[in-house]
Every structure is written in structure tokens, then in C-alpha cells.
C-alpha positions as CSV (number, residue, x, y, z in Angstrom):
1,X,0.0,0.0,0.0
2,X,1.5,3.2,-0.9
3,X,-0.9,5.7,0.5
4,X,-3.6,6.0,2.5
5,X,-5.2,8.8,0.1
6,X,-8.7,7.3,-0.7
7,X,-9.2,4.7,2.0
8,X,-11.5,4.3,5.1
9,X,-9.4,4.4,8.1
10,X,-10.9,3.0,11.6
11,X,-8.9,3.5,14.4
12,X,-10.3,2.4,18.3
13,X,-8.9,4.6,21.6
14,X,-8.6,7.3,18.4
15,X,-9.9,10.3,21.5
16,X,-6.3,11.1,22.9
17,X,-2.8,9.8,22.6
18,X,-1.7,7.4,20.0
19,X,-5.1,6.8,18.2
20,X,-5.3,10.3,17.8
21,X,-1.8,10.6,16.3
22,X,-2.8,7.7,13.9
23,X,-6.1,9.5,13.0
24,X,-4.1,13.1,12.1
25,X,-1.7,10.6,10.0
26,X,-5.2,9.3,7.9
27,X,-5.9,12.5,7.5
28,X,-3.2,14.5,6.8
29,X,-2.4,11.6,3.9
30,X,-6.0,12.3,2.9
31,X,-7.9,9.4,4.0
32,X,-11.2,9.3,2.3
33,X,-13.0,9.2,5.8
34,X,-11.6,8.3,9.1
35,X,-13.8,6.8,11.5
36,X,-12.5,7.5,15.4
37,X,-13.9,5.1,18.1
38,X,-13.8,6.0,21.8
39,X,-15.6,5.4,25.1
40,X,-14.8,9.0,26.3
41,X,-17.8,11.2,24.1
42,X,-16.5,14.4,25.3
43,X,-13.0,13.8,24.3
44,X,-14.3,12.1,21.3
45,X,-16.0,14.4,19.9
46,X,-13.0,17.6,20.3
47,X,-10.7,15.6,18.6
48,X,-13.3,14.9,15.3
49,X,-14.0,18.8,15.8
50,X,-10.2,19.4,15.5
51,X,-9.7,16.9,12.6
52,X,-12.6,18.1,11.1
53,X,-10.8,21.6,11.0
54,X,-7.6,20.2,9.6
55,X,-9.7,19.0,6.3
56,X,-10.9,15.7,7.0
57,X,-13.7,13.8,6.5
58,X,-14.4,12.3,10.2
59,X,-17.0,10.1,11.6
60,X,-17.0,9.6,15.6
61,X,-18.6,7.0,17.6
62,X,-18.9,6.1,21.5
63,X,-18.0,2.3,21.1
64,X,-17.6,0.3,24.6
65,X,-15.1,-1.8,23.6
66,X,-15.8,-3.9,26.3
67,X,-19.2,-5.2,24.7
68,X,-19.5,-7.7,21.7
69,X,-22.8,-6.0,21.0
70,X,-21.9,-2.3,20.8
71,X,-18.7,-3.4,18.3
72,X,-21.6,-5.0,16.4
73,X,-23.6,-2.2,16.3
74,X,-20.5,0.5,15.8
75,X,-19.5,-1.7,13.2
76,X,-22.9,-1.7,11.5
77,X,-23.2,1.7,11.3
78,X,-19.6,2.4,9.7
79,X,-21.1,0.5,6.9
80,X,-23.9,2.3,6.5
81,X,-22.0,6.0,7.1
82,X,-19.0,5.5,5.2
83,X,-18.4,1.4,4.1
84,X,-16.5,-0.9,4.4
85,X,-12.8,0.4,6.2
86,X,-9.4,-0.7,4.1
87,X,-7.5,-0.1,7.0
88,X,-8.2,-0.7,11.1
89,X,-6.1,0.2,13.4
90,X,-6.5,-1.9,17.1
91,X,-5.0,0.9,19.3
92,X,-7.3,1.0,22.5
93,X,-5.9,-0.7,25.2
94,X,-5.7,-0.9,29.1
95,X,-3.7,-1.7,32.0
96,X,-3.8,-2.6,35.5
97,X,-1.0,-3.0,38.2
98,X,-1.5,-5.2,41.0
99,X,-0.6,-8.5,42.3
100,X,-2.6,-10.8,40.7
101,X,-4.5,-12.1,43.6
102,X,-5.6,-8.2,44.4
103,X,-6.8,-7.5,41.2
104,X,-10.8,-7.8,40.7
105,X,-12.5,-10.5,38.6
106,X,-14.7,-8.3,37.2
107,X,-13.2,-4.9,37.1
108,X,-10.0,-5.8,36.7
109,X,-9.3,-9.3,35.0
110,X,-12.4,-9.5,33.0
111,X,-11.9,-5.9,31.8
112,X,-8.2,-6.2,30.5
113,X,-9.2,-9.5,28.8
114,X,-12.0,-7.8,26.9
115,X,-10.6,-4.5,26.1
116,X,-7.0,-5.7,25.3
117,X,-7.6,-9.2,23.8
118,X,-11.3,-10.2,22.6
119,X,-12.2,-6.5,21.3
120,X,-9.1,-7.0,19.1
121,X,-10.5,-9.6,17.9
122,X,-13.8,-9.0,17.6
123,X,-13.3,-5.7,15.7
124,X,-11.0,-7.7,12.9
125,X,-13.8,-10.5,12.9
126,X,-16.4,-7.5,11.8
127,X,-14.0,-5.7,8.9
128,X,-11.7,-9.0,7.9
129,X,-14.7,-10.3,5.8
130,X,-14.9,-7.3,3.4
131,X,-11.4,-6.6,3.1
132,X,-11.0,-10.1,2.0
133,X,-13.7,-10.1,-0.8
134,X,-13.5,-6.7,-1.7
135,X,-9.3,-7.8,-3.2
136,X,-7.7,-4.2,-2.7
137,X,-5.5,-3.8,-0.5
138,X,-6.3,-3.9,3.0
139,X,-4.4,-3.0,6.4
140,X,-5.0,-4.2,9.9
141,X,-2.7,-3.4,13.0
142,X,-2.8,-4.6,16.2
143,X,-1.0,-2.8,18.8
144,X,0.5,-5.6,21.1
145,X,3.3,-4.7,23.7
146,X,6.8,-5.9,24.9
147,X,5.2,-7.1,27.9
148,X,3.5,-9.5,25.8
149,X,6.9,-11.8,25.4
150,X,8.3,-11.2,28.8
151,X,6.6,-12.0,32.5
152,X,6.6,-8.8,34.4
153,X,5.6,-8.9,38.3
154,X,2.7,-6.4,39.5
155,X,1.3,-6.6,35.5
156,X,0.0,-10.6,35.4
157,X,-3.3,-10.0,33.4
158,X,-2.3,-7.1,31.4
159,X,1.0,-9.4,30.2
160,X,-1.3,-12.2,29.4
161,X,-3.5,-9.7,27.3
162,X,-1.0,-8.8,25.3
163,X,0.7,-12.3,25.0
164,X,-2.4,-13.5,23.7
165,X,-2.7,-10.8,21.0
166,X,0.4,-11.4,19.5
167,X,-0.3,-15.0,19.4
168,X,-3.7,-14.2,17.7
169,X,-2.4,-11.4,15.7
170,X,0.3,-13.0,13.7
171,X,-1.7,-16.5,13.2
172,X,-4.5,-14.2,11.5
173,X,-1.4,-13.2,9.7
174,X,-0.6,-16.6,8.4
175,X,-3.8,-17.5,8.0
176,X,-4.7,-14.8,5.4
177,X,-1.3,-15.8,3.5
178,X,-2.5,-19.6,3.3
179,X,-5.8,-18.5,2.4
180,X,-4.6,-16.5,-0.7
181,X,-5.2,-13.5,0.6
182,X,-2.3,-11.4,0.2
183,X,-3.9,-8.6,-0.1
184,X,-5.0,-8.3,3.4
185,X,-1.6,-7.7,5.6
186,X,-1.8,-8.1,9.3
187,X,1.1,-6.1,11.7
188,X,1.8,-6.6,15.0
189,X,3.1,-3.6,16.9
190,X,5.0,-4.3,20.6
191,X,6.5,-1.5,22.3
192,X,8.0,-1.3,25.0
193,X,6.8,1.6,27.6
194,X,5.7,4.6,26.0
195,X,5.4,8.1,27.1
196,X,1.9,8.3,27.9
197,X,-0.2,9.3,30.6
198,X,-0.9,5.0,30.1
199,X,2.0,4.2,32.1
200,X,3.0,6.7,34.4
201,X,5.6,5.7,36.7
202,X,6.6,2.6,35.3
203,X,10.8,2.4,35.0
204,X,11.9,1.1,31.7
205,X,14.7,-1.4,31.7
206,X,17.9,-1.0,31.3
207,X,18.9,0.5,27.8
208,X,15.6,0.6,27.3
209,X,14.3,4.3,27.0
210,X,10.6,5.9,27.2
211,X,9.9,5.9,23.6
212,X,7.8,9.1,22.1
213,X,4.1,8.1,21.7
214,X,5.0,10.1,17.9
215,X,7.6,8.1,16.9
216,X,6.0,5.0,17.7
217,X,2.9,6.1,15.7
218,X,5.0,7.0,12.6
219,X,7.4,3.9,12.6
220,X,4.2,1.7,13.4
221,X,2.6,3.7,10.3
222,X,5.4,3.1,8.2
223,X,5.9,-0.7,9.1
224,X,1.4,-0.8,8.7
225,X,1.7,0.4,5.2
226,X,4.6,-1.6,3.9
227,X,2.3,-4.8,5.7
228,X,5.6,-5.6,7.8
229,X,4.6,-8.6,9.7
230,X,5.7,-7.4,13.0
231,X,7.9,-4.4,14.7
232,X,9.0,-4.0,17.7
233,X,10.3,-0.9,19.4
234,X,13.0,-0.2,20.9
235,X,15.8,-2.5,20.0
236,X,16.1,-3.9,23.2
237,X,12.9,-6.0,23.2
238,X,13.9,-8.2,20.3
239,X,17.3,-8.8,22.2
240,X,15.3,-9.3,25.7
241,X,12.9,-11.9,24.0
242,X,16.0,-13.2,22.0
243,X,17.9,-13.9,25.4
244,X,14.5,-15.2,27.1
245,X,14.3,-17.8,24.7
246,X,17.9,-18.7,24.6
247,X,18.7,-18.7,28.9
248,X,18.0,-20.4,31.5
249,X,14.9,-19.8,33.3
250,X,17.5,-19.2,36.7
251,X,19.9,-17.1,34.1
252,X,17.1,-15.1,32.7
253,X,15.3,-14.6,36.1
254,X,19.3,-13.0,37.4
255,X,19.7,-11.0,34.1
256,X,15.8,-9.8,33.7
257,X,15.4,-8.8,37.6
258,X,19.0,-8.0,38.3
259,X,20.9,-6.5,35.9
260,X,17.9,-4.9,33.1
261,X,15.2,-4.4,36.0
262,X,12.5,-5.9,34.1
263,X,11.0,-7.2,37.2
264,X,10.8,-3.6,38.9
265,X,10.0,-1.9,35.8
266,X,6.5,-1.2,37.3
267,X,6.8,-1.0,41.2
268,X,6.3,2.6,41.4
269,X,3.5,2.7,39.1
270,X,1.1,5.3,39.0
271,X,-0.5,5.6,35.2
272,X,-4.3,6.8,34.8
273,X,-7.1,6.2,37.1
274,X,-9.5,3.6,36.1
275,X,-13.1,4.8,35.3
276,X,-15.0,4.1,38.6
């Protein structure tokens, strides 16, 4: 895909922070429309004002993403508004940090699952269909994260969210590119932390710096475009998954929580407060 000039954009979490970096990149490339979903309406709706502003054609909804039936009915009406989208982007994500044991079924656990993992996939279940018969060329990206290959203490369910979407993500992948459908390119984005309000107080490892919410969005654009199977940012977490594969679970336990401080990345964690 060489531009996005023309094409229906989706992107999910698209109020604030990174989704609304990938909407001004749709439509600053002059996306035909760009569809922005968000739980927060207020928010929501000051970001399509400001797109709006810059020149684009922008649709908003109030999607919980948390509920199979409101992605049903958000999806319904995007193809009735605008079509069918050529490229979604899976940005909206959440996290919690507590001992497992402390965190709440329902609040907590439950909520991760469905907002991190199933809406992921129950978003790309909605728009994979079309892209697929409609044979131009399609884009989906999933925005995974670093601690989706590594264990990290005081983040249990929000690691196994994100280990389950890269799993998910780049089978879809494969799948499409068994199924003949080249066409349709599926990226996988894992980052490790990121300067957002997301995860504030977290500690990155060692050589492992904050990286800018901006860059992120226009590598992660880039690599989305090109339908690069999977990028990970910074360097270091393709050398910390390389050595967790290669070590011993004793070796890798000393080097992780001793020397790069993976295990205390997120002991003085602060980030946003969770909705009540």
C-alpha cells in the first residue's frame, strides 16, 4: 500500500494519545474518511471537531469496547456512514497493576481481557470479511506490547492480554497468507513503555528508554503500510525476548530482575485512574 489517500481508516482509543496521532496521519495523507472510536464522548468528539478543522472527512462514535454488542452495532453503522474500512487500526488498550491475587474479577481481570484481547479480535472478525472479498488492498494493525513476550511482576493480566494478542495477531497473519489472501496484511506492533499518561511511573529497563508516543505512531505507520509482519520498538525487546528464549529460566530470572530491571519496571506505578 503506498498511501492511504482514498481509504477508510478505523482507528479504536482514536480520543487522545496514540489513536489520535494515527487519525491526524489518515488524515493528513488524505484518507477518504476516518472513522475515530472512543468510550470518552466528550473527548471524542474535540478531537473529530479538530480533525474536522484540519480538512478531514471524520465520523465519531462512542464504542464500549468492552461489549461484543456495541462493536456489532458501531460496526454496523460504519457501513452504512462510510463502508466498508481498508485499514483498522486496534490501538485502544488498558492496564492494571497489582498483584494478581488483588486485582478484581470483574473490574480488573475481565476488563483487560475484553478491552486488550477479545475486542481486538472482535473488531478484525467484523471488517476481515470485506477486506478479504473486496481484493484491494487492506491493512490491519494490532497494537501488542513488549510485555507481551516477557513476564513482568505487578502486570500478570495485562502481560497475558498482550501475549495472547500477539499469538492471535500473527496467526491471522498466516492464515490470510494460506488462504490466498495477500492482499490483506496483518502487523503486529510491541513497544516497550511509552510516554503516555498509560504508564506513568513505570521504569523502563535497562537500555531501554521511554519511547515518544510520535515516533511509535510514525514507525508503526510506516511498518502498517509496507504490511511488515511485526515491529518491535525499541531494540532492546527483540534482544530481551532473543535472550529469554535462549537462557535459562535461573539465568534469565538473574539478568531480567538483576541486571535490566525488568522485574521492577513497574513497582512505582502510577499511570491513569481507572473509570469508577
Amino acid at each position: 500500500m503506498q498511501t492511504v489517500e482514498g481509504r477508510i481508516v478505523l482507528v479504536t482509543g482514536a480520543a487522545m494519545g496514540m489513536g489520535r496521532l494515527y487519525a491526524e496521519r489518515a488524515v493528513a495523507e488524505g484518507a477518504a474518511a476516518v472513522v475515530l472510536w472512543d468510550i470518552d464522548g466528550e473527548t471524542l468528539a474535540a478531537t473529530r471537531d479538530e480533525l474536522v478543522r484540519l480538512g478531514g472527512t471524520v465520523h465519531a462514535h462512542v464504542v464500549d469496547l468492552a461489549s461484543l454488542a456495541d462493536i456489532a452495532t458501531a460496526a454496523a453503522r460504519v457501513r452504512a456512514e462510510v463502508g466498508d474500512p481498508d485499514i483498522v487500526i486496534n490501538n485502544a488498550g488498558v492496564v492494571r497493576s497489582k498483584h494478581f491475587w488483588e486485582h478484581d474479577p470483574v473490574r480488573d481481570t475481565e476488563f483487560v481481557i475484553r478491552i486488550n484481547t477479545l475486542a481486538l479480535m472482535h473488531v478484525a472478525r467484523e471488517f476481515l470479511p470485506a477486506m478479504i472479498a473486496n481484493k484491494r488492498p487492506a491493512r490491519l494493525l494490532n497494537v501488542a506490547s513488549a510485555s507481551g513476550m516477557l513476564s513482568v511482576p505487578m502486570m500478570s493480566v495485562y502481560t497475558s492480554s498482550k501475549w495472547a494478542v500477539i499469538g492471535w495477531s500473527d496467526s491471522v497473519r498466516l492464515e490470510l497468507v494460506r488462504a490466498g489472501h495477500r492482499h490483506v496484511r496483518v502487523t503486529t506492533l510491541i513497544p516497550s513503555y511509552i510516554k503516555t499518561g498509560m504508564f506513568d511511573g513505570a521504569r523502563p529497563p535497562l537500555l531501554t528508554p521511554l519511547v515518544e508516543p510520535a515516533d511509535v505512531v510514525d514507525r508503526a505507520w510506516r511498518a502498517m503500510k509496507r504490511g511488515k509482519p511485526r515491529l518491535m520498538l525499541p531494540w532492546t525487546v527483540a534482544l530481551s525476548g532473543a535472550l529469554r528464549g535462549l537462557l535459562p529460566q535461573p539465568a534469565w530470572d538473574w539478568l531480567a530482575g538483576r541486571v535490566f530491571q525488568v522485574y521492577s519496571s513497574m513497582d512505582h506505578f502510577t499511570g491513569r485512574q481507572p473509570r469508577p
